[in-house]
RODO-2510 file (C-alpha; in nm, 4 decimals, decimal comma):
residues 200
     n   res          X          Y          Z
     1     x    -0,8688     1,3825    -0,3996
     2     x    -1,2094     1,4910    -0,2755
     3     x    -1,4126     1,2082    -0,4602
     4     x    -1,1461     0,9464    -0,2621
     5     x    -1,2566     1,1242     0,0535
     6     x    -1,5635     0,8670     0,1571
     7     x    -1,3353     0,5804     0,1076
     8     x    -1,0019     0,7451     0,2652
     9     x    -1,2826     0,8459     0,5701
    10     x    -1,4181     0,4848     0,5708
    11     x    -1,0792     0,3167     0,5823
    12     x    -0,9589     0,4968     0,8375
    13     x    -1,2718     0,4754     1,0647
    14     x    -1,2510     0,1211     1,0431
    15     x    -0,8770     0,0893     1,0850
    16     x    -0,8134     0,3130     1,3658
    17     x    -1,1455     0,3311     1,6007
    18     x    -0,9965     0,4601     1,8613
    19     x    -0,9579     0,7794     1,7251
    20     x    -1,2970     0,9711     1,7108
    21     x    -1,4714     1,0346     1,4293
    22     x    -1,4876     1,4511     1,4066
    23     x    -1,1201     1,4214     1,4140
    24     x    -0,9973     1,1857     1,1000
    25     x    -0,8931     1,5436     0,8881
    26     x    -0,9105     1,8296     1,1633
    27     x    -0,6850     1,6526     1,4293
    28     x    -0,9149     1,7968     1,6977
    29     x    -0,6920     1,8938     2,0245
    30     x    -0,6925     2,0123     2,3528
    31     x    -0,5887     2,2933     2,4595
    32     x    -0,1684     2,3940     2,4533
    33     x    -0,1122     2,0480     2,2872
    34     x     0,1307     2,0578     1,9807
    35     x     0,0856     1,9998     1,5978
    36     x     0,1950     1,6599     1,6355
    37     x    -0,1349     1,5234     1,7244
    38     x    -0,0261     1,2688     1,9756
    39     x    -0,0075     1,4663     2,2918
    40     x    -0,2005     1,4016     2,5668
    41     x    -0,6085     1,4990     2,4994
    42     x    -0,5406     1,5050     2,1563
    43     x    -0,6995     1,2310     1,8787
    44     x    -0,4148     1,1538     1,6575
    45     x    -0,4230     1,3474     1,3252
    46     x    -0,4280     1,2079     0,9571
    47     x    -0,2004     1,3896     0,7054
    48     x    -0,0213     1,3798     0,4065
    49     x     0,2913     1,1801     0,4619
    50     x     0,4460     1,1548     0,1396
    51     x     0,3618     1,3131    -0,2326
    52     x     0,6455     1,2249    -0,5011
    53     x     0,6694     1,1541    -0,8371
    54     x     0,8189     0,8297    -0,9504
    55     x     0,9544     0,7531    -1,3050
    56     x     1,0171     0,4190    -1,3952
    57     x     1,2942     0,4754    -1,6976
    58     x     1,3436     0,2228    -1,9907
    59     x     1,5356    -0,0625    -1,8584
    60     x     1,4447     0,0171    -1,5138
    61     x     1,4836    -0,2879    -1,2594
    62     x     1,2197    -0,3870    -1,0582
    63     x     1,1820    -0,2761    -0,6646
    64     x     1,2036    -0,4767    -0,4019
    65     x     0,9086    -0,6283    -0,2228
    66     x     0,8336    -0,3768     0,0509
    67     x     0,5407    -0,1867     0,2856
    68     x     0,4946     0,1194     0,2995
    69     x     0,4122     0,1154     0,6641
    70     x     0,3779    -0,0917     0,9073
    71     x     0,0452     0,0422     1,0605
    72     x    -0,3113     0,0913     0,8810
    73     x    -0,2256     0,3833     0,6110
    74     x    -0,3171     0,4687     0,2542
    75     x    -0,0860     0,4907    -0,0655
    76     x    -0,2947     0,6332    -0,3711
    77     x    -0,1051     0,6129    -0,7037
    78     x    -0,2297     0,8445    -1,0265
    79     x    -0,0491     0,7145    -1,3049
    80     x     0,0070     1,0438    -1,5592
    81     x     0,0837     0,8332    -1,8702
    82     x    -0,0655     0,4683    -1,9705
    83     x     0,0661     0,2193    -1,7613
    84     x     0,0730    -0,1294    -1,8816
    85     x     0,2732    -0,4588    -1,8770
    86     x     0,5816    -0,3583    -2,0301
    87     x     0,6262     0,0132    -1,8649
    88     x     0,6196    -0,1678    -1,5367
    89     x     0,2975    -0,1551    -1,3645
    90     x     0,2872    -0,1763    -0,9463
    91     x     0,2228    -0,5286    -0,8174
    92     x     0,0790    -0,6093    -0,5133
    93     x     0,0641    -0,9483    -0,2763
    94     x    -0,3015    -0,9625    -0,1423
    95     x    -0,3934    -1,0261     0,1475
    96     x    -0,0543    -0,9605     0,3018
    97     x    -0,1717    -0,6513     0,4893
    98     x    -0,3126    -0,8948     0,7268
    99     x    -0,0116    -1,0535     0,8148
   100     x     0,1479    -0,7528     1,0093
   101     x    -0,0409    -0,7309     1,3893
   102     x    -0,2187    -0,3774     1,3595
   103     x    -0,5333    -0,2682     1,2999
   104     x    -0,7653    -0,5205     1,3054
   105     x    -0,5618    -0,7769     1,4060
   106     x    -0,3546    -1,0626     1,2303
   107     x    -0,4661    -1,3061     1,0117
   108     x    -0,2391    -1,5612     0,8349
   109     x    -0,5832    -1,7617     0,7043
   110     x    -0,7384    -1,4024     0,5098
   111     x    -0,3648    -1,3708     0,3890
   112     x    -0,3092    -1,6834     0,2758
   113     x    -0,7025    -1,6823     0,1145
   114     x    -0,6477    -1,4012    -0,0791
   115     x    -0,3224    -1,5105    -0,2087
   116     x    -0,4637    -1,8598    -0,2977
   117     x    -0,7494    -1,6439    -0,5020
   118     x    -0,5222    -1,4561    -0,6429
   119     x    -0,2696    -1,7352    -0,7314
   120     x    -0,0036    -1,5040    -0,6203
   121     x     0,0859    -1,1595    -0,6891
   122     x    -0,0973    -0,9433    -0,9312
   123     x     0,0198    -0,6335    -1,1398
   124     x    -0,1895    -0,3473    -1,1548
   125     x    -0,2664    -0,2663    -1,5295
   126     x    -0,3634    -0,1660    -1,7329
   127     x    -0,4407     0,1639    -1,5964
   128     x    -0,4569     0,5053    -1,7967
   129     x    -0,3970     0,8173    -1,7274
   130     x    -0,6039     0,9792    -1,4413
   131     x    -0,6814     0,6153    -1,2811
   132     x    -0,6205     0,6170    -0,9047
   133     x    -0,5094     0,3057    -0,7366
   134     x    -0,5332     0,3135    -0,3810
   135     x    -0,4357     0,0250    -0,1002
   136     x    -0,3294    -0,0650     0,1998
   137     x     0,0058     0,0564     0,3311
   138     x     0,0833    -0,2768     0,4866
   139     x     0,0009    -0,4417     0,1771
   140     x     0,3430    -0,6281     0,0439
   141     x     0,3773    -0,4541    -0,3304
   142     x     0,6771    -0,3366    -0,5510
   143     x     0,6843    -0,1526    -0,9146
   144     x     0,8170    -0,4093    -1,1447
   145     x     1,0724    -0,2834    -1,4018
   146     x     1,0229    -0,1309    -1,7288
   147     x     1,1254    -0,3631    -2,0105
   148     x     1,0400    -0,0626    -2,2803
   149     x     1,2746     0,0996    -2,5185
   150     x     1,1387     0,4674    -2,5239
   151     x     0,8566     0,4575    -2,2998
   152     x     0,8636     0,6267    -1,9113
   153     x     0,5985     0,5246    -1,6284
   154     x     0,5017     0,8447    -1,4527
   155     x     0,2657     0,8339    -1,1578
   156     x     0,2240     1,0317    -0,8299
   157     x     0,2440     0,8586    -0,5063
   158     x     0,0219     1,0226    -0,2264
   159     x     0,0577     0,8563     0,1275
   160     x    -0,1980     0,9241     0,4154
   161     x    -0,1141     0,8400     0,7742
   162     x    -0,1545     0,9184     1,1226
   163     x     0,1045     1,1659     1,3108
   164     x     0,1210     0,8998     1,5981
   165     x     0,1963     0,6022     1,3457
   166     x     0,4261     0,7807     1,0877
   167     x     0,6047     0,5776     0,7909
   168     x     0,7664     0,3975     0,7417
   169     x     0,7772     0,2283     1,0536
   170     x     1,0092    -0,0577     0,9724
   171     x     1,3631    -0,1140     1,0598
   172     x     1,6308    -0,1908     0,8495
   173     x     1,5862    -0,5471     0,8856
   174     x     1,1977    -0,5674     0,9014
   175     x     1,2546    -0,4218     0,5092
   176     x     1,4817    -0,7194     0,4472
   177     x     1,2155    -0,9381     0,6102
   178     x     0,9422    -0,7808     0,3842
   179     x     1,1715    -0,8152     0,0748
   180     x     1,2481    -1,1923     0,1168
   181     x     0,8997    -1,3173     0,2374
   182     x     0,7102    -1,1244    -0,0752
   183     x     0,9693    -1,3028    -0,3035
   184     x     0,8996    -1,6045    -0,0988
   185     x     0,5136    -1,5556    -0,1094
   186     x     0,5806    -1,4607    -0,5546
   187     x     0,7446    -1,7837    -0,5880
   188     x     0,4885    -1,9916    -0,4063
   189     x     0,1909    -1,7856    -0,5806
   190     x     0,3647    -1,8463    -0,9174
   191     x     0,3748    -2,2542    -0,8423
   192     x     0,0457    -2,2586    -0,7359
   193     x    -0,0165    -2,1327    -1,0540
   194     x     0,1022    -2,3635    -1,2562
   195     x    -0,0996    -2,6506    -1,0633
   196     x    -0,3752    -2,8718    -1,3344
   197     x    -0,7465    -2,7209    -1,2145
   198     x    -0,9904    -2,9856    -1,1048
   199     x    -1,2222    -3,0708    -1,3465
   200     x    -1,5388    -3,1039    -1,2581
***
């Protein structure tokens, strides 16, 4: 992870500037606080909140639309075979990191901008082995489903956050709320799609 380090440092500097500098990795803290990193005279610290390995098996359905939390964090995938169209690549809903009201603040115009670029959702591939793919933790995204006969999708999911905003920091029905606006937002970005482009 060390080359991802400028970015992760950048991301988080920009997302969370209240918390100084010096103490993004080391979690700098006063004296008798606790390891939590959200005491009082403490700066919140960053750490690893989730590492796993996800398969996606042949004939695997696809996710539901969901965050992965609902304040600035990173999610870094490293696919560890090919990952491509039919294996059931990770697709994302730009933009839709700036709908939830953290962080810089919310923004239903850059949301609905990047969608409208995008013309809706977009799957990550192809990728190969040793890619990283790293975004927002608010960002709307599921894995879609593997349509293969023999083929897995194997990638490692590594999730940096704060100790004071830990994931995933949705209810039970803000994930239902996630799930049926990014199908929502899908369906829209697919019709949009499908409009004639202006010729010029």
């Amino acid at each position: 992870l060390a080359p991802l380090m400028p970015l992760v440092y950048s991301y988080f500097a920009t997302m969370r500037p209240d918390v100084m500098p010096g103490s993004l990795l080391s979690g700098a803290k006063a004296e008798g606080d606790s390891d939590s990193g959200s005491s009082p005279g403490s700066s919140p610290r960053l750490f690893f909140s989730e590492c796993q390995v996800l398969a996606t098996d042949p004939g695997a359905v696809p996710q539901i639309w969901h965050r992965d939390n609902l304040c600035p964090g990173l999610t870094i995938l490293m696919p560890l075979t090919d990952v491509d169209d039919e294996v059931g690549p990770t697709q994302v809903l730009p933009g839709t990191h700036r709908l939830v009201s953290t962080g810089r603040g919310r923004s239903w115009t850059e949301a609905l901008a990047a969608l409208v670029r995008s013309a809706g959702a977009v799957a990550v591939a192809p990728a190969t082995a040793g890619d990283v793919v790293l975004y927002d933790a608010r960002l709307l995204h599921r894995g879609l489903g593997n349509s293969s006969y023999g083929r897995c999708r194997v990638v490692i999911a590594i999730r940096l956050d704060y100790c004071d905003t830990p994931p995933p920091g949705e209810t039970l029905w803000m994930t239902q709320v996630s799930r049926i606006g990014g199908s929502l937002l899908h369906a829209l970005g697919s019709l949009y799609s499908l409009l004639p482009v202006p010729q010029r």
